[in-house]
N, C-alpha and C positions, 0 to 999 in steps of 0.2 A: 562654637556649636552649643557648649551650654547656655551661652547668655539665649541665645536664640530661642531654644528650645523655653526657657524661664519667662521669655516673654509672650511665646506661644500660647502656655500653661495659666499666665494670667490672663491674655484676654479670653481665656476659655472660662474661666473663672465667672469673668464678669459677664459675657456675652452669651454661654450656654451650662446655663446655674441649671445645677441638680436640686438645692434645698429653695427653698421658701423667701430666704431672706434678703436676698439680691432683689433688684428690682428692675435692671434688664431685662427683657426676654424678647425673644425673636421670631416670626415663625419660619418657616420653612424657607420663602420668599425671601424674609428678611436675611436669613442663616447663612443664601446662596451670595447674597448681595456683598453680605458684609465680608463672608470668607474668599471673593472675590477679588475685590479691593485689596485684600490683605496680601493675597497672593500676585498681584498687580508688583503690593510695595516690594515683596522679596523676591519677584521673578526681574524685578528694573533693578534692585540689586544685585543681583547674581549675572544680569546679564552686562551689566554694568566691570563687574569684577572679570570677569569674564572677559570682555574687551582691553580690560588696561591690560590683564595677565599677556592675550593676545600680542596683543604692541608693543610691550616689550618684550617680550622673546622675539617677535618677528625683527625686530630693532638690533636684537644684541647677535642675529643668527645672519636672518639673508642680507639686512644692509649693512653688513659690515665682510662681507665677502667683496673682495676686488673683482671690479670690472660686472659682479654680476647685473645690476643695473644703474643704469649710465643717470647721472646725475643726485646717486640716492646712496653712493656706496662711503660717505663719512662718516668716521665710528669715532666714540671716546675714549677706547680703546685702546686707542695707542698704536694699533694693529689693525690689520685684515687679512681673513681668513683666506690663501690662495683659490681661483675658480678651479684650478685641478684638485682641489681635495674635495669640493661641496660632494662630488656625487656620493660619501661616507656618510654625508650629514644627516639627509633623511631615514639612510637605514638603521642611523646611531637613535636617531628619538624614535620610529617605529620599532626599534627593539626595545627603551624603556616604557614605552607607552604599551609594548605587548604585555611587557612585565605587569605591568599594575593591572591591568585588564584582565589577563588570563589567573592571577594569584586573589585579586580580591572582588572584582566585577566581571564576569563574563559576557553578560549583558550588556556592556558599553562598547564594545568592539562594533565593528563595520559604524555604520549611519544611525545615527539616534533619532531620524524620524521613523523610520520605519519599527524601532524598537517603540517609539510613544502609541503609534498605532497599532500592533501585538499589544503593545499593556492594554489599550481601551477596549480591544477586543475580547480578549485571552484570561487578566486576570485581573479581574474585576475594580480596574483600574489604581491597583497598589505596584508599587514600584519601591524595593528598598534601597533604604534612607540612604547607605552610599554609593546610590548611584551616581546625583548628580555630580557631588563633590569629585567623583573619582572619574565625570567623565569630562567634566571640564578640565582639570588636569591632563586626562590625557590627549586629550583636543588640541589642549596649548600647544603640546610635545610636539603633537602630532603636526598637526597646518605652523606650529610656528617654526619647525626645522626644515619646511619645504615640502611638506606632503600634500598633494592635491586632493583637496578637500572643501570642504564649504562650512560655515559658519554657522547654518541653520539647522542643522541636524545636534550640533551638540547643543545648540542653545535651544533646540523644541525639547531634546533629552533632559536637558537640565531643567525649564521651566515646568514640564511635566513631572519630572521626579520631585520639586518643591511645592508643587499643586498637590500630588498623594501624601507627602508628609504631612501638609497644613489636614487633608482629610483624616488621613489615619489617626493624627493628633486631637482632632475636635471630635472623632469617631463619628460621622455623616453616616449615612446609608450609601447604598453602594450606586444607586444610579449619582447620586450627586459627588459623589469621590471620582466616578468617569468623568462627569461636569467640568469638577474643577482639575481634574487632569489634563484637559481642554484648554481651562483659563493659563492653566500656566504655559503649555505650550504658547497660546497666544501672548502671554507677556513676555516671554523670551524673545520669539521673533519677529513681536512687533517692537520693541527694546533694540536691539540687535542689528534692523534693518530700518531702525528711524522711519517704521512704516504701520503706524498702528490699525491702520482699516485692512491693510492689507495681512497683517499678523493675526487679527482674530478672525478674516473669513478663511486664512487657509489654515488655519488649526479647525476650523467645524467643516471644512470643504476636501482636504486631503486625507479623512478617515474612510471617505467612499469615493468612488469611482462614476457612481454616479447619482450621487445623492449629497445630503449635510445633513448633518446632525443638527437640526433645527432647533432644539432644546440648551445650546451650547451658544448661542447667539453673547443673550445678555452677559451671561457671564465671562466669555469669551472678550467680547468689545470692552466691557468694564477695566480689565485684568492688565488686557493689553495699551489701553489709554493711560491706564495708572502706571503703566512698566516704561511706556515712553517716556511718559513725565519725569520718574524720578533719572531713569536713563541720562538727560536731557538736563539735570539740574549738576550731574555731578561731571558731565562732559559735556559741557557747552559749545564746546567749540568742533565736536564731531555734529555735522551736518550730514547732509544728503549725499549715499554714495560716491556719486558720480556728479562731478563738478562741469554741467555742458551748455553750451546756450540754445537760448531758447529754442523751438523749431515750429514753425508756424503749421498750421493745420493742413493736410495735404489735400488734393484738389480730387475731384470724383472720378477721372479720368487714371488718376495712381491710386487709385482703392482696388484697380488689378492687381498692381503687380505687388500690392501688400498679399494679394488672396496665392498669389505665384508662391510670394515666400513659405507662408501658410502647408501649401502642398512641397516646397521643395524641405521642408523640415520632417515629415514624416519619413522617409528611409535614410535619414541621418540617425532621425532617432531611434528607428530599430537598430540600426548598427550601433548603438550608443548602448541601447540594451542589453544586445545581442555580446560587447564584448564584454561588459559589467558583470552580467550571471555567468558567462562562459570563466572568465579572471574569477570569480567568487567559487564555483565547481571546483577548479583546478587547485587553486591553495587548500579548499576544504578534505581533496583529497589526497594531499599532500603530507607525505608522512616522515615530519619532522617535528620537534617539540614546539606549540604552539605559540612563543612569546616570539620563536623566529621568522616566524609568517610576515608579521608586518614589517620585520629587518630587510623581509627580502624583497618584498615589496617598496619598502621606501628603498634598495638600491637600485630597485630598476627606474625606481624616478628620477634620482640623482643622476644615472646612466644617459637615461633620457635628456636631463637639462643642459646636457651639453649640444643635442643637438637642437632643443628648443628651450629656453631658459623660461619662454614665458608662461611656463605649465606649473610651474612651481607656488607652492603657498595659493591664497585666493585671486593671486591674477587681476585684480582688480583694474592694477595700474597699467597693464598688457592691453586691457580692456577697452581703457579713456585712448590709448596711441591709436587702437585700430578705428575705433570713431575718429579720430585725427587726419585720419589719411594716410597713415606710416608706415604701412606694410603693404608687399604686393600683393597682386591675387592670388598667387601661388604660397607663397609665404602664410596669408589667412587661411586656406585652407588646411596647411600642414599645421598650424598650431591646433586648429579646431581636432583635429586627428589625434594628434601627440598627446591633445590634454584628455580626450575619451580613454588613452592608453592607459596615461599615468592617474586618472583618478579610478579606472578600474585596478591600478595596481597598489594605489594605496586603501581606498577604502574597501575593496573586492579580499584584500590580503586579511581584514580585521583592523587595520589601519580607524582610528577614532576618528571621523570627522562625516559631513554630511554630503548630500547630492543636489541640494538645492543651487548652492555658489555655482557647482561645475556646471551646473543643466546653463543655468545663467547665463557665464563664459562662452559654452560651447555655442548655444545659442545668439547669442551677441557677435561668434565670430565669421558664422551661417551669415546671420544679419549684413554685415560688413561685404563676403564676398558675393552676398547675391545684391546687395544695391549699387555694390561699386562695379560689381559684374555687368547691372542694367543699366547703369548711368554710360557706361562705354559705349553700348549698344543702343540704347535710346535713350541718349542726353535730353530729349526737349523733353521727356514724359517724369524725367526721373529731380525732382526740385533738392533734394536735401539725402544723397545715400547715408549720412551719419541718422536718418530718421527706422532706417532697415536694421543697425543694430540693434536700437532697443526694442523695437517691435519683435526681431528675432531673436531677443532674449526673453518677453514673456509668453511668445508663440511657441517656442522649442518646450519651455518648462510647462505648459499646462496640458501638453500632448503627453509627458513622457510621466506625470503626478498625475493628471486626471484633473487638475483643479484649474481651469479654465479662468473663472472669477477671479480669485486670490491673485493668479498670476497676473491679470491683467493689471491691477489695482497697487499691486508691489511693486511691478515695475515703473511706474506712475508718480507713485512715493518715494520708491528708490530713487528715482532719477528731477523730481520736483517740478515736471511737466504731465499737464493731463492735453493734448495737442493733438497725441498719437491714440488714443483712445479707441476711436474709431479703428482706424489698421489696424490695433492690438486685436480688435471683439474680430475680425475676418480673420486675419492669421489664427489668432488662437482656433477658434470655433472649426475653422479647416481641417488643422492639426490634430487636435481631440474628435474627431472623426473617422479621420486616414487611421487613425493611432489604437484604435480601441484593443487592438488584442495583445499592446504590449505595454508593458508600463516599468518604474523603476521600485514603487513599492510593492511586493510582493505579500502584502499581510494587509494592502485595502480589498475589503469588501466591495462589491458591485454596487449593494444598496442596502436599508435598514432593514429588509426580505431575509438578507442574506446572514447577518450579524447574529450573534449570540445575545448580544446587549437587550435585542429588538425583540426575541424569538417569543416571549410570551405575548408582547403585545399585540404583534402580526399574526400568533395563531388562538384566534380569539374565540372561544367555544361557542361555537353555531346554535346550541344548544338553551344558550343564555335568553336568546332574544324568543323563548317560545314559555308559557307558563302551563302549571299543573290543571289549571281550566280548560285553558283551552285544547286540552287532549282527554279529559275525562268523560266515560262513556255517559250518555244522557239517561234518563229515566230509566234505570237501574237501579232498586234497591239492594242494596249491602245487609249482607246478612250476619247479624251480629249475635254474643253469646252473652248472658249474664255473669257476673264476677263471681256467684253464688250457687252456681247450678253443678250439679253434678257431672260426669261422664257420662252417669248411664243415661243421663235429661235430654242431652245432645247426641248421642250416637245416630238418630236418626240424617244428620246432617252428611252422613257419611255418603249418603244414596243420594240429597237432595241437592247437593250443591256442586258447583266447580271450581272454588277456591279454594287456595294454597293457603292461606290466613283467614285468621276470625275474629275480629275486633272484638275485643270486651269493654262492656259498658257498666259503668257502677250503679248504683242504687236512685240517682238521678240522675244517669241512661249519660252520661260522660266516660267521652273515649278515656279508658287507665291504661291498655295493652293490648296486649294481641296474642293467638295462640296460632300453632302452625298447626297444617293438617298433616303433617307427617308423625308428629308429638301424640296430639288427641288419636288418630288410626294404633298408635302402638299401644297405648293405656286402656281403649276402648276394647280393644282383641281380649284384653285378660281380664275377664269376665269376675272375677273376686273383686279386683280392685274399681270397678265400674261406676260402682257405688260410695265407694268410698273417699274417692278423689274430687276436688271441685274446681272449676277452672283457675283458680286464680292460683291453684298449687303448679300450672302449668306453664301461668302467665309471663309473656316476657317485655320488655320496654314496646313501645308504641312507635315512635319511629315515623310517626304521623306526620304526612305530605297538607302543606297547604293550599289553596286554589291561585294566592298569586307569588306560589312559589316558582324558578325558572328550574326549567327540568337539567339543567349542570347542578342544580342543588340538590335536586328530588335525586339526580344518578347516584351524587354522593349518599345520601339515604337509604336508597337500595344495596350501595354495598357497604355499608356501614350495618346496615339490618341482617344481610346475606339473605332475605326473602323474596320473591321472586314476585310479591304482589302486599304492599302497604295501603292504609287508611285513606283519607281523604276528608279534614274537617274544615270549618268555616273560621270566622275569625270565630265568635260565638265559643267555641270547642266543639260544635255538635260535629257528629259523621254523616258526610253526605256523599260519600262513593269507595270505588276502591281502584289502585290505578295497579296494572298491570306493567313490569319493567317490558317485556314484550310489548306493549305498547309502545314506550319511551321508543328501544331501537327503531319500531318501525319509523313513527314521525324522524328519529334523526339519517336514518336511508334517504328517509323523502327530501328533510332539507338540502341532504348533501348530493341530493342528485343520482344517487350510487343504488336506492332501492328497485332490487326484483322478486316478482312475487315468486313462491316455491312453492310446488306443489308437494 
């Protein structure tokens, strides 16, 4: 961490110099570019570290328990852990992983996407420094002792917590510190999921529901390309998810029953929802000290893996059998059930890990029982049921995230065929339809309307686009006072006029101030001093409105002044009216629609 930070401090040095003598400098553009990049190189490190940590705990944990999966269970160990003790296992590391969470990060508990989208939204896109450290840690604990979980929640948490430290470190401004809280989510799980197109649109696509953060693109793509690469240089030999052959493009006549899937995943996915937040209420109102929450949750996983083993850890490998042909129909569906149980019970409990993996899975296992289900039923229509998994894994996740795009595009990546492309955009597009009134992040926005982030740009002063000419009364002379003149010179003006101000003009007839008529009526009354007082004893700043001023300017003016009627000069300085704030309101009723006249 120090060397880290030492190297941080210098390219700050060189790249965003305070003195004179450096010869770097960046603009804005360049600033987002380069801090991009940077955060590419350390979100493909971390998520890098991230994965070994991963592998081997999963190594030293589930495949070395006897008999739990067939072909995988050789350990160096000397040992294996008996299958009647695992169900201890998960509530052993949900109880240290409650421990680090509830004593130094609270923050990193349940799903860290959902937490990277609260930071973009909520506060203003800083996240402290241990979070990520402390959530990948508890991540490992967490999915590497058996907790159903997913992968891409701690590594968006992570890559977004390394994205605000590189900001709070080079001190950015605050829209570009959300940016790059953006870049690093995208180089985590584009890193992570050896899926860099797909890592940087669902990090700008999964902050709204129905929108992106289009500002977040370049930086986004940059970060996450850079985070694959170095990914990819220090694990070479981790490829693509899912090791499957090819599947030829399907024919126009099964672009039904891809749209069948599409619909039969929207009340899977409410029930997917429906038990997630119900499991999430229930622990939250549960009153026992809070490091126990995820113990008790990871026992009920382990409880569970005896009657379905393959809900445990990321399932990946659960995942390649059921594309295989390996399980019956009733069997796919009891796992897809079993693993909605146990990932609402690990990550629902405060359990570290994400919902991307599970949406995945559960989807993939939808996939499975409705192709092998159709292939039963109409064999001549159905060419390839192992093509219904993967389409039912990015069709379930873009219904249940809102990110349609990303999902299609992930799964693509993940899996190293773009064949299904087509079925993906109709399932998907189906699903986020049926789906709209449920989702699984609870802290995306609808749209950029709706965000804090957006809220001054979306409410843009109506005001702006109208200027100080074009509202000023025409051939109307303004009646002004000399700087020089007495009280008693002017009192006539008290009868002649109906302004609230009086412009004073100096020696050659330039606006210097103003006097109010409330001022001159009280000094004028007292007949001693009438004479003896001269305007400029009374004079206050001028406050003077320009002609191609915009009246959000001239507003501020008026109450800046607190006078209820200001000057009006040319560029020149000369005075050529006087505007009335009564005026202002009335044009801004008219623009906004809302003006009625009052008698």
């Amino acid at each position: 961490m120090p060397q880290f930070l030492s190297i941080i401090s210098f390219l700050k040095k060189v790249f965003f110099p305070q003195g004179r003598k450096n010869k770097v400098r960046l603009n804005a553009s360049g600033k987002l570019i380069f801090l991009s990049i940077l955060i590419g190189i350390i979100g493909g490190l971390g998520a890098a570290l991230f994965y070994s940590g991963l592998s081997w705990t999963e190594n030293l944990v589930l495949n070395n328990i006897a008999g739990f999966r067939e072909g995988h269970g050789q350990s160096d160990l000397g040992g294996k852990i008996p299958l009647y003790f695992f169900f201890l296992v998960p509530a052993l590391g949900g109880l240290i992983a409650g421990f680090i969470t509830y004593t130094w990060a609270p923050e990193t508990a349940g799903q860290g996407t959902d937490s990277m989208i609260a930071s973009f939204h909520r506060t203003k896109g800083q996240i402290r420094t241990r979070v990520p450290f402390l959530k990948a840690l508890t991540s490992i604990i967490t999915i590497g002792s058996g907790g159903s979980a997913g992968y891409e929640g701690p590594t968006a948490q992570i890559g977004s917590g390394l994205g605000s430290i590189v900001a709070q470190l080079f001190k950015v401004p605050e829209k570009m510190s959300k940016l790059l809280l953006l870049a690093g989510t995208a180089a985590g799980l584009g890193a992570i999921f050896r899926a860099p197109l797909g890592g940087a649109l669902s990090a700008v696509e999964m902050i709204y529901k129905e929108d992106f953060e289009s500002d977040g693109f370049l930086p986004c793509i940059l970060a996450s390309v850079v985070a694959f690469a170095i990914f990819s240089l220090i694990h070479p030999d981790a490829g693509a998810i899912f090791s499957i052959p090819a599947i030829p493009r399907p024919g126009m006549v099964e672009l039904v029953f891809f749209a069948g899937l599409g619909i039969a995943c929207a009340p899977l996915s409410r029930l997917f929802v429906a038990i997630f937040f119900t499991m999430a209420r229930k622990f939250g109102r549960l009153n026992i000290p809070r490091p126990l929450k995820p113990a008790l949750g990871g026992l009920g996983v382990g409880l569970l893996s005896f009657l379905c083993p393959q809900i445990v850890g990321g399932g990946w490998w659960a995942l390649e059998d059921a594309m295989n042909g390996h399980f019956t129909w009733t069997i796919l569906v009891s796992i897809l059930l079993f693993k909605m149980l146990a990932t609402s019970l690990t990550v629902g409990s405060g359990g570290s890990g994400g919902l991307f993996g599970p949406s995945l899975f559960i989807g993939g296992f939808i996939g499975a029982a409705y192709g092998f289900g159709m292939e039963l039923l109409f064999p001549q229509y159905i060419s390839h049921p192992q093509a219904y998994v993967l389409v039912g894994m990015g069709a379930f996740f873009a219904g249940v995230a809102k990110a349609p795009i990303a999902s299609m595009l992930m799964v693509c990546e993940v899996t190293g065929h773009y064949n299904l492309l087509a079925p993906l955009m109709i399932s998907s597009v189906l699903h986020v339809f049926l789906s709209q009134n449920w989702g699984i992040y609870k802290n995306q926005k609808l749209n950029k309307f709706e965000s804090p982030v957006h809220r001054d740009e979306m409410n843009t002063d109506i005001l702006e686009s109208v200027t100080v000419q074009s509202i000023l009364p025409r051939g109307q002379k303004p009646v002004s006072i000399q700087v020089n003149q007495t009280l008693g010179e002017i009192a006539y003006l008290l009868q002649e006029t109906s302004h609230d101000v009086f412009p004073v003009l100096s020696e050659d007839n330039k606006l210097i101030g103003l006097v109010g008529l409330n001022d001159l009526r009280k000094c004028i009354l007292q007949k001693e001093a009438a004479n003896l007082v001269i305007v400029e004893d009374l004079m206050s700043p001028t406050h003077a409105l320009t002609l191609d001023m915009d009246l959000h300017e001239a507003a501020l003016s008026f109450l800046r002044s607190g006078h209820a009627e200001l000057p009006v000069q040319d560029d020149q300085g000369n005075l050529v009216g006087l505007l009335r704030l009564r005026a202002l309101a009335h044009t801004y009723d008219q623009l906004t629609g809302s003006f009625k006249k009052k008698i």
